[in-house]
N, C-alpha and C positions, 0 to 999 in steps of 0.2 A: 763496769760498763762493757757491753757488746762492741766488739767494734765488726766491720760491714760482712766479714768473711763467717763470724760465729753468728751474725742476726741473720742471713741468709739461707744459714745452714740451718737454723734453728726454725727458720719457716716449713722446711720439711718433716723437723723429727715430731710425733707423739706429742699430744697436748701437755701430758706431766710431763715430760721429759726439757720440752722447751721452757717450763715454765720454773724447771729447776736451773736454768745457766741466769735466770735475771738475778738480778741484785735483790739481797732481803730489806724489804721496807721496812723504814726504823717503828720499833716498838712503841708506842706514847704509852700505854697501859704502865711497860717497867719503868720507865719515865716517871709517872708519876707518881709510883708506890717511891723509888728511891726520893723522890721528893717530900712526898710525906715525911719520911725517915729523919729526911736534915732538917728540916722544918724543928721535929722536936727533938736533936741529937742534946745532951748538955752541957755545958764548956765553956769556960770564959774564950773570947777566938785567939788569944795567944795559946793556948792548952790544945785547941780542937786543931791548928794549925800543924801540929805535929801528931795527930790521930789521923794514920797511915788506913784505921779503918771507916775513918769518916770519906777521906779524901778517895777510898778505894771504892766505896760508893759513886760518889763523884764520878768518877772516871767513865764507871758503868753506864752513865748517863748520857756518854758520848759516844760515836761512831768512831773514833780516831785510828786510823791507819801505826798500828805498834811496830809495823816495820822498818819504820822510817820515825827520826826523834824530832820533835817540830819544835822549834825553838823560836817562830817567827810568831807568834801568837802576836805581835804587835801591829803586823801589818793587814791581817785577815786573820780573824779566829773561827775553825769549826763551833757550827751548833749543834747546843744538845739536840737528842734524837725526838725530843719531844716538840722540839720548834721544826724540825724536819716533816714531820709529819703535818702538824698543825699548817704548812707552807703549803703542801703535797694536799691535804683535805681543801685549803680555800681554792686553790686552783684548779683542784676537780671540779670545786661546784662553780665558779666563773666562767668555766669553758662550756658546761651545760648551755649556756643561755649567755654569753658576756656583755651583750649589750643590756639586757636586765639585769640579771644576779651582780654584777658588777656594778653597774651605777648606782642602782634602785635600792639592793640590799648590801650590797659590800661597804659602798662607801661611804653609808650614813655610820656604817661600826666603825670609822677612822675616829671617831670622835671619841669614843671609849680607851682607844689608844692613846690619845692626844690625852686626854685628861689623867693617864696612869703614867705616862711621858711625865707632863707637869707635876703629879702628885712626889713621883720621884727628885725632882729637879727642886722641887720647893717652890713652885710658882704658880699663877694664874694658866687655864689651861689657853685660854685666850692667847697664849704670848708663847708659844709652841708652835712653830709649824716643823712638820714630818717630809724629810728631806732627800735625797738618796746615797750621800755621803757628807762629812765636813767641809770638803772643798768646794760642792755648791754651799752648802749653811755660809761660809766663810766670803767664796764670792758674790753672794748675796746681798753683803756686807760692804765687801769694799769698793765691789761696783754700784751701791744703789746712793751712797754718797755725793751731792757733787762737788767736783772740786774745779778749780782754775789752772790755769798754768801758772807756775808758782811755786802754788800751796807745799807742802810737805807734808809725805808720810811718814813712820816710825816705826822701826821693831829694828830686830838683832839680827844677827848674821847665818843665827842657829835657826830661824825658823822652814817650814817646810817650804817644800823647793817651787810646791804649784803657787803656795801663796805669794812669795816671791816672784814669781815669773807676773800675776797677776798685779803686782804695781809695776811691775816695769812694762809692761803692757800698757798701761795706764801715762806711765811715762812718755812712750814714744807715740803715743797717739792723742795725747792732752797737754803733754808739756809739763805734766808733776815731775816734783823730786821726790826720790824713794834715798832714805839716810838708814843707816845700820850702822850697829854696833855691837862690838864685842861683850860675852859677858864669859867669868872664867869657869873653867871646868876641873873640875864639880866647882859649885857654888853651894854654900854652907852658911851667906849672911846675905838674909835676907835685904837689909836696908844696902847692902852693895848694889844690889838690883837695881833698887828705888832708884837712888844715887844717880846711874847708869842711864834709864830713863829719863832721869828730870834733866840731869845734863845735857844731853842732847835735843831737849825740846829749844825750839826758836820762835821768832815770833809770825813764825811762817809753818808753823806743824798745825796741820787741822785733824789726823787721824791720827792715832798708835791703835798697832797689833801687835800682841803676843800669844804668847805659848801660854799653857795651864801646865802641860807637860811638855818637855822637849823632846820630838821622837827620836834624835839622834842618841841621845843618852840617858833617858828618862830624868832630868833633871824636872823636880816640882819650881815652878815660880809664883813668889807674891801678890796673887792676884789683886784681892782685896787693898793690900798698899798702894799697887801702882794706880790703880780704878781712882783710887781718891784723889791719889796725887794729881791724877790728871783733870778730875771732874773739875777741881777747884779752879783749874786754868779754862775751863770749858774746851777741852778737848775728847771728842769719844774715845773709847779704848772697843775692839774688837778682839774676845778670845776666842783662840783657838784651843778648843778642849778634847780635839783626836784623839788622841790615848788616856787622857783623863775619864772621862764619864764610866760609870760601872768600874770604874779599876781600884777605885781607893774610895775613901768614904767620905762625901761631903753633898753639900747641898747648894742653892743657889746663897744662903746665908754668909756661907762662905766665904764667899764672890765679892757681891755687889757689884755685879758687873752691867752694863748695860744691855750689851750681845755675849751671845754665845754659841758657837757651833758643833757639833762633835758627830763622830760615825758608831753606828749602833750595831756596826757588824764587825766590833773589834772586840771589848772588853763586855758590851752586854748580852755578846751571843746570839746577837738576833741573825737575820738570814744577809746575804749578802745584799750588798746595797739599799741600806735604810741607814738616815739619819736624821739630826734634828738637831733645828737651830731655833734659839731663843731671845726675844728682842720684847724690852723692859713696854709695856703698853703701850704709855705716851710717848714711845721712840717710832712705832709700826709706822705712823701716817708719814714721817718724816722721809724713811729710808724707800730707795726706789725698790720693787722686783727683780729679779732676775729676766723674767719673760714678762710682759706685757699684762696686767690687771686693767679691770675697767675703772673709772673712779667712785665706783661705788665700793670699792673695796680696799681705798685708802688706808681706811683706820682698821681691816680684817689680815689679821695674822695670814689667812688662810690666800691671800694673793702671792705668797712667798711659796706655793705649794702649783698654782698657774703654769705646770710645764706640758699640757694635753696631756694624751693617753697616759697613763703610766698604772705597773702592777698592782691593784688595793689587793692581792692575797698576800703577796709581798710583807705591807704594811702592818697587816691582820695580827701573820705572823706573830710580830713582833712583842703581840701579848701574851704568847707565852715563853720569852725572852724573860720577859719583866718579871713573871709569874718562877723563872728557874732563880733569878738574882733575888728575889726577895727570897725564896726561902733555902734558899744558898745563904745569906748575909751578907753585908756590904761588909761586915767588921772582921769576919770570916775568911772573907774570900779575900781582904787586905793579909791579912796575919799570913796566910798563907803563900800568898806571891813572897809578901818577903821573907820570909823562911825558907823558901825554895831558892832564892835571888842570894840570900846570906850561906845556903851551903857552898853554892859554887866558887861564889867571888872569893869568902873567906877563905876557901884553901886555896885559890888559886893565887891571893895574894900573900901565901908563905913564899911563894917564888921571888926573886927580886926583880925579876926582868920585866913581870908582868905589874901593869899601872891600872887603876882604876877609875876613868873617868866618869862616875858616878857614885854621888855620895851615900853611903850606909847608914848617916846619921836619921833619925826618927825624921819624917815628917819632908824631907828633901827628895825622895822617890820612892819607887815602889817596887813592882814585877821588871821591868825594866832595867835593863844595866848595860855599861858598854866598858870592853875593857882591850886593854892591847900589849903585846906581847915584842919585849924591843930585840929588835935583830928580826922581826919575822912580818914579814908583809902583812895587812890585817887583810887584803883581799885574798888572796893565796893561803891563808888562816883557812879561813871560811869558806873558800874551794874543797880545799883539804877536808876538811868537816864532813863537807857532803859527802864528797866519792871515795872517801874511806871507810866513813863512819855513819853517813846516812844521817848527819845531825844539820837540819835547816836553821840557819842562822842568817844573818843582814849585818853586808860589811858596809859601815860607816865610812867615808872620804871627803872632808872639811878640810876645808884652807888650813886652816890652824889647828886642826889633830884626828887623827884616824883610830880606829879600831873596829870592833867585831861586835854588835849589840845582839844581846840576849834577850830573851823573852819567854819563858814559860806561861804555862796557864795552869788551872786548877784541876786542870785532867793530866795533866804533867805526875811524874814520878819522882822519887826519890833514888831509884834506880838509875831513871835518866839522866836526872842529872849527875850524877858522879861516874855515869857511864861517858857524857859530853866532858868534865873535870879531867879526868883519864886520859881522853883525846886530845885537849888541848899538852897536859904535862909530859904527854906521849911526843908532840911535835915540837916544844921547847924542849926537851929534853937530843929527841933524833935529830931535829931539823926538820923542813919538807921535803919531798920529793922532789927532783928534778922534773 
């Protein structure tokens, strides 16, 4: 990017000369030849997982900055170059004319979206609305409920911190109680979970929220168990499926959850700020909006979507998001995180010092890992990381335990990571810097 001194200057010089300081607009054409490619690469995805020339494809796909190692892919992921453009094409032609092209022709394509949203998810596309991240999907949820003074909410102590803030919000301006509870790290039995949960219900709990994934540690939790357990008491459960969606391979089947929210700009690549939350049919009419629907639009998904103006190139986007993950693979692109998540942790845990708090076992996480290093600050870790070594990482600080979470993506290396492994056995080894 120009900044004011090179764009000023750049109004003086020679029309090619100016027009070589801009930035090169991402290619879709090799976009999608590489896409082609993996589409019909062959390979069970444990095998293709460690095909260095599959994934080196991949890579090609993406714009990523290789000077710098990015290991936050959890909290925002670049998109491929192919959704870049696809974002850059809808917003040229909305700015033509926005009050037409936008409402008249854009918007009605959201629904193309919505139904390959749904087709992924395993659901009716009816029961989709397209969001701008999880934490409206989520406070969509927890505000559109009513509740008394009283009543009681439910989740763990791990959960995200806005969703958190949002009962207690709820707390001091309605008089609910917000109950939490510990669960152990890593967790490795599932029915410990369950357990955990049903304990703590009263005859005063009207909601439970949890995680699908934990962001702190990538811990998977038993959705499908807890869902039941709860339905039976007639209690909703609301997930939060942030880092879940696109990360690993599953469907609504899975689930059987009632709600669910997730960000589409983390694991499935799409552009910043798109998400989508999911609410089982006969749930829409019950749960309030977020902003204000007329009543003819009780029982329509699409009142959960009521926030005025907003980007539909944006949203557009987002189909060729869907269009990189399907022929990426979802089995694929699992195999692979955790191949990349098993090189680092496994050497890093020949050390003694260094603990693991995320499980390796099958089926308990994924791309995600958080690990901590004793005698060594996790924040000051992760300082360190940066301004020595250029590696972005996300230092974790919980009540009850700290560390450094990892995250790779599928435009990630094998170089990187053992370049990041290096860095840390480098500062167990020296110590940090003063």
């Amino acid at each position: 990017m120009l900044n004011r001194r090179q764009f000023l200057g750049a109004l003086a010089l020679p029309p090619g000369v100016a027009l070589a300081l801009r930035p090169s607009p991402p290619d879709p054409l090799r976009a999608r030849e590489i896409l082609a490619e993996l589409k019909e690469h062959p390979g069970a995805p444990a095998e293709v997982a460690r095909d260095e020339d599959f994934w080196f494809r991949v890579a090609e796909a993406f714009s990523a900055d290789r000077s710098l190692v990015n290991f936050n892919n959890g909290g925002v992921s670049p998109s491929p170059t192919v959704v870049q453009a696809a974002l850059a094409r809808h917003l040229a032609f909305a700015n033509e004319a926005p009050a037409h092209n936008m409402w008249s022709i854009q918007q009605p394509q959201k629904e193309t979206v919505r139904a390959r949203l749904a087709g992924l998810f395993g659901c009716d596309s009816e029961e989709i609305a397209i969001t701008r991240n999880a934490s409206e999907g989520l406070q969509i949820c927890q505000l559109g409920f009513d509740l008394r003074a009283g009543d009681e909410v439910l989740t763990t102590n791990q959960d995200y911190p806005r969703m958190i803030t949002t009962w207690k919000q709820r707390a001091r301006r309605e008089g609910i109680v917000l109950r939490q509870f510990s669960l152990p790290v890593p967790c490795e039995d599932p029915g410990e979970v369950v357990r955990r949960f049903e304990a703590n219900i009263t005859e005063r709990t009207r909601l439970i929220l949890m995680c699908h994934m934990i962001n702190l540690t990538g811990q998977i939790l038993p959705v499908k168990a807890v869902v039941r357990m709860a339905r039976a008491r007639g209690i909703p459960v609301i997930v939060d499926g942030a880092h879940a969606f696109a990360h690993f391979a599953f469907d609504h089947s899975d689930l059987d959850c009632d709600y669910y929210a997730t960000s589409l700009h983390k694991w499935l690549f799409a552009p910043f700020g798109t998400g989508m939350l999911y609410v089982r049919r006969d749930k829409i009419e019950g749960l309030w909006p977020l902003m204000a629907a007329g009543a003819g639009q009780d029982a329509d998904v699409r009142k959960f979507e009521e926030i005025g103006t907003h980007p539909v190139p944006v949203i557009l986007a987002i189909a060729e998001a869907l269009s990189f993950h399907e022929g990426l693979g979802a089995q694929r692109k699992q195999a692979r995180m955790e191949y990349l998540r098993d090189r680092w942790a496994r050497r890093l845990l020949e050390n003694e010092r260094v603990r693991l708090h995320t499980s390796l076992s099958p089926g308990f996480a994924c791309g995600i890992a958080n690990f901590q290093v004793e005698g060594l600050d996790s924040a000051e870790l992760g300082a360190h990381l940066w301004r020595a070594h250029r590696i972005l990482t996300t230092t974790i600080k919980h009540d009850e335990f700290e560390g450094v979470r990892v995250s790779p993506s599928v435009y990630s290396t094998p170089a990187e990571v053992d370049r990041f492994s290096s860095a840390v056995e480098d500062a167990i080894a020296k110590g940090l810097p003063a």
